[in-house]
Structures are given as C-alpha cells and as structure tokens.
C-alpha positions as CSV (number, residue, x, y, z in Angstrom):
1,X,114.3,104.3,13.5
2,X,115.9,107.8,14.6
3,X,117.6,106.2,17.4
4,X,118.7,103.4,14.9
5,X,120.2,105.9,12.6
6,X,121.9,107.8,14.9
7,X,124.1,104.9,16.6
8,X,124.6,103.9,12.8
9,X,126.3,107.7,12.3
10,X,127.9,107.8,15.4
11,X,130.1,104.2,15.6
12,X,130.9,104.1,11.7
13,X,131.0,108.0,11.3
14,X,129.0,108.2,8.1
15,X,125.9,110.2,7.1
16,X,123.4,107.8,5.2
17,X,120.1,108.8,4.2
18,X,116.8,107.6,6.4
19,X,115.6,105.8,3.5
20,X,118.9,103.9,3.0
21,X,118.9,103.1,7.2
22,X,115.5,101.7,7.1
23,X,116.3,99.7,3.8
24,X,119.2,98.0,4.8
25,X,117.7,97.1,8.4
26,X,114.9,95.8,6.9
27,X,116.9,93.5,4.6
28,X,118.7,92.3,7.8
29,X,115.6,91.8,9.3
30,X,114.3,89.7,6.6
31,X,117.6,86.8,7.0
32,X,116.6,87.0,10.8
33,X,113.1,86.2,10.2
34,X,113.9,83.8,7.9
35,X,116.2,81.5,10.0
36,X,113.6,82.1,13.2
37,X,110.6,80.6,10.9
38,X,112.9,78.0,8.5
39,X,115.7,77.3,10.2
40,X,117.1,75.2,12.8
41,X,117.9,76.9,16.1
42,X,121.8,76.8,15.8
43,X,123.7,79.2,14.6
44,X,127.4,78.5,13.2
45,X,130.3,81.2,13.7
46,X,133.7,81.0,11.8
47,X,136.6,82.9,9.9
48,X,139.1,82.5,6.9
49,X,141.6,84.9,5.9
50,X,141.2,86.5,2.1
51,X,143.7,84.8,-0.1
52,X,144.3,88.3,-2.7
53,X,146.6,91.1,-2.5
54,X,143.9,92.6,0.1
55,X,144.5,91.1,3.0
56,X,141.7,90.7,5.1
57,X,139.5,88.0,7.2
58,X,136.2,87.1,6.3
59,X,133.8,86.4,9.5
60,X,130.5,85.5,9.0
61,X,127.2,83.6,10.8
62,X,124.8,81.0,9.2
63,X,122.1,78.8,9.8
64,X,120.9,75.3,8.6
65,X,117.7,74.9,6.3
66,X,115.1,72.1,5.7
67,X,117.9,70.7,3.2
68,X,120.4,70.3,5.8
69,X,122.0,73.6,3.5
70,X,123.7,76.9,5.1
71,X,121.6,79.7,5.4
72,X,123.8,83.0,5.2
73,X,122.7,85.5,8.7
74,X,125.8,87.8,8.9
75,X,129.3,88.4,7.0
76,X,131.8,90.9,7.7
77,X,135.3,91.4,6.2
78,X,137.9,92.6,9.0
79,X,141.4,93.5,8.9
80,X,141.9,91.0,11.8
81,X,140.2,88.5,13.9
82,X,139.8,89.8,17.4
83,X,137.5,88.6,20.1
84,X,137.3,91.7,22.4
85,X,134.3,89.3,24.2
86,X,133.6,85.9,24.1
87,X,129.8,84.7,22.8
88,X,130.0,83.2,26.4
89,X,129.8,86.6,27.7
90,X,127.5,87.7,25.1
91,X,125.2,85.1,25.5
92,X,125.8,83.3,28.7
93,X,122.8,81.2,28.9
94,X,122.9,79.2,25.1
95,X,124.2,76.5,24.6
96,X,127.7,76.8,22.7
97,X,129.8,74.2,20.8
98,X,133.3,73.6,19.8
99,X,134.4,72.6,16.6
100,X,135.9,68.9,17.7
101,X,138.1,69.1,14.5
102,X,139.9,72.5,15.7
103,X,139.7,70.7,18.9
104,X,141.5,67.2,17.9
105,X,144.0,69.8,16.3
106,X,145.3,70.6,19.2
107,X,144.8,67.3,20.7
108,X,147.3,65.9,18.7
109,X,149.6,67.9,18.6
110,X,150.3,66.8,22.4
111,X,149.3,63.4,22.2
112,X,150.6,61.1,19.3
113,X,148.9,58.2,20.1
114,X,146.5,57.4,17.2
115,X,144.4,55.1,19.4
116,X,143.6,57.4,22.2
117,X,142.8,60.2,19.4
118,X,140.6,57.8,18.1
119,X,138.8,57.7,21.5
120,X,138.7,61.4,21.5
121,X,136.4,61.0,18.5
122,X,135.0,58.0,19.8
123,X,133.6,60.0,22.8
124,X,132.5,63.2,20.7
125,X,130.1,61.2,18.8
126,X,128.8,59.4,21.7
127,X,124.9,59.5,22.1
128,X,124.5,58.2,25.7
129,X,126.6,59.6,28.4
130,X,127.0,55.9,29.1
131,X,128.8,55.1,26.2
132,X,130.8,58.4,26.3
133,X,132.1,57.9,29.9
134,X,133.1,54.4,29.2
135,X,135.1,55.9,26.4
136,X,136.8,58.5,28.9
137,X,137.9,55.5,31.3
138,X,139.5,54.3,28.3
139,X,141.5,57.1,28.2
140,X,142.4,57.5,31.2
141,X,143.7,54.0,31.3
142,X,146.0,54.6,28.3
143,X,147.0,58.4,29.0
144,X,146.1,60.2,32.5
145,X,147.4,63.3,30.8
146,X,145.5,63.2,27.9
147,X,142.2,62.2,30.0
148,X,143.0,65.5,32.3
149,X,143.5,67.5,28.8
150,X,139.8,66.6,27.2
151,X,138.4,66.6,31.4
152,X,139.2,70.2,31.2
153,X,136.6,70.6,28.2
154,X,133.1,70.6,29.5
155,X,131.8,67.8,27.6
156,X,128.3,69.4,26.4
157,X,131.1,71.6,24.0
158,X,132.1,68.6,22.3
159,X,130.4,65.4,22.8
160,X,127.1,64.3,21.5
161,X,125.4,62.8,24.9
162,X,125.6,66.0,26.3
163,X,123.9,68.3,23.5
164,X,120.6,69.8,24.2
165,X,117.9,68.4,21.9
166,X,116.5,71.6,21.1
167,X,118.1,72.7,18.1
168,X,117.5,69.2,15.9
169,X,121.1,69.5,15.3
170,X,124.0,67.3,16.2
171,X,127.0,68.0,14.5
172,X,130.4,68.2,16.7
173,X,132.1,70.0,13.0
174,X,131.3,73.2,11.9
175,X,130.2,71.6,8.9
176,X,128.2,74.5,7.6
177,X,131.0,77.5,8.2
178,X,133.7,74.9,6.3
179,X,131.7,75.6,3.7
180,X,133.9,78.6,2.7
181,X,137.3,76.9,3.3
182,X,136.3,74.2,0.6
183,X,134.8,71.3,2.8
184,X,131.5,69.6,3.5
185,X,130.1,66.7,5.1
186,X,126.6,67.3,5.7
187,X,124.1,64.6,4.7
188,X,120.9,65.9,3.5
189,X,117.7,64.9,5.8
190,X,116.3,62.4,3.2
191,X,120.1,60.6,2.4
192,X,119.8,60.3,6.3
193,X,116.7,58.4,6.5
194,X,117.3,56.4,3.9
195,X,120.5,55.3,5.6
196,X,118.9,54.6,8.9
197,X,116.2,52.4,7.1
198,X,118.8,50.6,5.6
199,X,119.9,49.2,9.1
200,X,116.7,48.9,10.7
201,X,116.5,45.5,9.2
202,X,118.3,43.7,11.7
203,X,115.7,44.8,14.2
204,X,112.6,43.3,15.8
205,X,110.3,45.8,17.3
206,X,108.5,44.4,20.2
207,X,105.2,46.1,21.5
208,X,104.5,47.7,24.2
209,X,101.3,49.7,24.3
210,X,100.4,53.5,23.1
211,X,103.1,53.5,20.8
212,X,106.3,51.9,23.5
213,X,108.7,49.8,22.0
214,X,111.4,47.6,22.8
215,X,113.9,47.3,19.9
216,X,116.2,44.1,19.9
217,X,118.6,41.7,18.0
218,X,118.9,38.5,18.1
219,X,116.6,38.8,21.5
220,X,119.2,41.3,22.8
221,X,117.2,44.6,23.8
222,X,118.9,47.3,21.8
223,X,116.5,50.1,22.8
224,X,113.4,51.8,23.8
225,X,111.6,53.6,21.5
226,X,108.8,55.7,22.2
227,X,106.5,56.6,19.0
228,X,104.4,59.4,20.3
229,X,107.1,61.2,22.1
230,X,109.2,60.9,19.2
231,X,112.7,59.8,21.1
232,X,114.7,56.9,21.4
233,X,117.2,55.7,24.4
234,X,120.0,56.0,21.6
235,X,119.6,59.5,21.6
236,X,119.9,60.2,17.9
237,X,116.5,60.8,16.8
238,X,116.1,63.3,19.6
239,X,119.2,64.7,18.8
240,X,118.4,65.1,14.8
241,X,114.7,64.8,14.8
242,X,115.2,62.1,12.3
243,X,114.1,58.7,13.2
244,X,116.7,56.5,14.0
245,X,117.4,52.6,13.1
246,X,115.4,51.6,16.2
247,X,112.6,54.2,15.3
248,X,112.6,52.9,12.0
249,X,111.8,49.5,12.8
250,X,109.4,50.6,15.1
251,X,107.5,52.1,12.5
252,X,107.5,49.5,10.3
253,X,105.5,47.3,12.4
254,X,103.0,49.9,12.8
255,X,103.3,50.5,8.7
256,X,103.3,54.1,9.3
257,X,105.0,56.1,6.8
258,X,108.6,57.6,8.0
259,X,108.1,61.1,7.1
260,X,105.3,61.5,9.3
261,X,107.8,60.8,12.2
262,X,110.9,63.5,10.6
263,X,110.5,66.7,12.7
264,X,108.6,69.5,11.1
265,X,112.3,71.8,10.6
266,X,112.8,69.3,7.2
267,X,109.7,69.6,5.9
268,X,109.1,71.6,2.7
269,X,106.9,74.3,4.6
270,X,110.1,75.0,6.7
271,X,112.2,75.7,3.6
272,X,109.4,77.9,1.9
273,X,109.5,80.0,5.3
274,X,113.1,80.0,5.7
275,X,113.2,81.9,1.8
276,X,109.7,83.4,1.6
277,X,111.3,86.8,1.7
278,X,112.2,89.2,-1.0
279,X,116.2,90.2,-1.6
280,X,116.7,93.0,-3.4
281,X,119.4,93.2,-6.3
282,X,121.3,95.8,-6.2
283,X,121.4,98.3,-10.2
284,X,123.9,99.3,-12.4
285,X,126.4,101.2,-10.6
286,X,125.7,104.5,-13.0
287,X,122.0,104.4,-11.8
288,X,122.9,104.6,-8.0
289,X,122.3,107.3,-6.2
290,X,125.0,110.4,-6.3
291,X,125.1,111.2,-2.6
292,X,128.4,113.8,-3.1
293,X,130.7,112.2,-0.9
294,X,134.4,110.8,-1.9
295,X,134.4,107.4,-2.9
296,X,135.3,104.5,-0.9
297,X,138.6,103.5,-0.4
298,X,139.8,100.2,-1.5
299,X,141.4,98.0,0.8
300,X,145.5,98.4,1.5
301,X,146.5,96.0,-0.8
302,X,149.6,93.5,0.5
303,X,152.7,92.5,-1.8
C-alpha cells in the first residue's frame, strides 16, 4: 500500500489520506474481480467527446455480463484522445479486435461500390475461413485495390473465422462501448437461443456415436456437431458458447434440454459473481471530509 500511495502522489501531485488510497483501490479492485469471476473475457475500449460547454472526451473500458449487458471496468474524462502507446504494445500477446463499422467507414470512403462493401461485411461475419476466403476472391475479382486494402488488415482483427474461441464472444462491433453514443445491437443470450431453435427445424440430426452428429438438409450434410465437446464445424457455438441451429437439432434428438448445453458465462451464477460485490455511495457533500485544501477546479468551459 505505501508503494501504492506514493506513485498515486507522485504522477497526480496530490496528498490523499492512506485510508482514502486503500478505499478507492479496493473499489477498483472489486469491478476487476467482478468481470474476472462474471464476465466474459473481452474487454471493449472506446471514446466520445462531451457534448457541454466543457469540452472534454470521455474514455472508458467495459465488459459483457451473463445478460449479454455492459459491465462498466474503467472511465476517464480527458482533455484529448491521445494514444502515446498502442494496447498492441501494451499487451502484445491478446488477441485484439477492430471495430468493423469504424473500419467499413473508411472502407467506403475509397470504394463506392455497394456490392463489394457488402462483401467486406460478408467476410467479417464469416464463421469458417472457408467461407471467408471465398468471399475475399470475390473481391478481388471485382476490385484488386480494394482486396489489397482489407489484405492489409490481419483478418483475426475483423473477421469471425479467425477469432479465438476463448472469450465466448463474437462480435465484429463494439456493440457494448456504442452504448454511450446512443446505439445497441446486442441480443440477449436467451433471445439468441430461441432464434437458433427457431431454424433448427429444417434439420435432421444423424447419429454418430458418443454424442457425434452429422447435421443435414434435405440429405445435404450441413455439419458436424459434436455434443460433448460442445462445438460445431459452423463455428458459431464455439465462438458464442450458445448452441447453434445444428447443435440445436442435435439436441433434440437426444431430448436433452438446451440450457444444459449454453456455456456456464450465461448462467445466473455468472451474473450473481459478476455483481456480488458491495459499491459504496458516496454522502451528502456537507458530510465529506474537510481535508483543508482549495477546491477543485472546474473544467475550462468552451463558448
């Protein structure tokens, strides 16, 4: 804790109290321990500016809970954006994602075409790299220029067939930071399922022993699902942990029940974890503590 307070008075020149230190880190600590126990292992990072006569950016981190919901880690309110170093150089080894609508932003801007920007998202949500570099040839056909544009991009930033399974996660939009500019597009994990059952129907599940199965329609094989492992050759149900169409209908011919087969970071133990943890409120200004120092200093306010 010393060594804690100390870097705390030396890079924001102030002179809090020990008490106050320890509070406040143990606050923090208590949002990291409950996206490590309740949350999904992705992490979202965006900005907005302030819309007020303070002009000013607001940056913050969150997580996804049980309900598909954001889960608040960090905030920070900045004069100005800047990225002195990358979270590739922070973190070199994780796995990081764009944003594929800040990316078709720029896309488009060079490339007018709406069906090859159509491809662009055809590729991004892509669960098989087989189905994503079909979608690439496409491109290329059409526009050689735009193909070397979106070749640039490593495609595990951006397209769905090459995203780790680890998190459970696979959006390609920042979804949960959009939050805060107004926009949102997440499906909670139940409206999923229900969505995926809803197409299963046009499956037969054929058997193959210790839980294998071959998925087809109309005697076409679709798929290979594998019950115990919990994955599917689509990809999706290994990407979300959410059992897919083919899953599904796998499962009904075994009359098993679904949620047994949605990964444990939906279930309601998960969300109890993710906000078992006290948050203090904060008392009447007149009851804080006088600690003799001038008062803060509003922001410079912009005409």
């Amino acid at each position: 804790m010393s060594d804690f307070l100390g870097q705390v008075r030396k890079d924001f020149v102030v002179q809090p109290y020990r008490t106050q230190v320890y509070r406040a880190k143990l606050m923090a600590g208590e949002l990291v321990e409950g996206w490590l126990h309740g949350c999904r292992k992705i992490i979202g990072l965006d900005a907005c500016h302030v819309k007020s006569y303070h002009k000013a950016q607001l940056l913050w981190a969150v997580g996804i809970d049980a309900d598909n919901g954001y889960y608040p880690i960090a905030y920070a309110v900045v004069e100005k954006e800047c990225h002195v170093e990358s979270i590739g150089d922070i973190w070199p080894t994780c796995e990081h994602r764009f944003c594929v609508r800040h990316m078709y932003a720029s896309f488009k801007k060079k490339f007018k075409d709406d069906i090859i920007r159509g491809k662009l998202w055809k590729a991004a949500r892509s669960t098989k790299i087989e189905d994503f570099q079909t979608c690439m040839a496409e491109i290329k056909e059409l526009n050689e220029n735009a193909w070397k544009w979106l070749n640039g991009i490593s495609p595990s930033q951006w397209s769905k067939s090459f995203f780790s399974v680890h998190s459970k996660c696979d959006m390609t939009l920042n979804n949960l930071c959009e939050i805060v500019n107004g926009d949102r597009e997440v499906l909670e994990a139940r409206k999923v399922l229900d969505l995926e059952a809803k197409k299963s129907g046009n499956f037969v599940a054929h058997w193959g022993g210790q839980g294998h199965y071959q998925v087809s329609i109309n005697q076409t094989p679709i798929a290979m699902v594998n019950l115990k492992g919990k994955n599917c050759t689509c990809r999706k149900w290994n990407l979300t942990g959410i059992p897919c169409q083919h899953a599904i209908a796998a499962i009904y011919s075994e009359c098993e029940d679904l949620m047994k087969y949605v990964d444990i970071c939906y279930h309601k133990e998960s969300q109890m974890k993710c906000y078992g943890d006290v948050m203090y409120g904060i008392n009447m200004e007149k009851y804080w503590t006088k600690t003799g120092r001038p008062p803060l200093i509003p922001p410079r306010t912009v005409k």
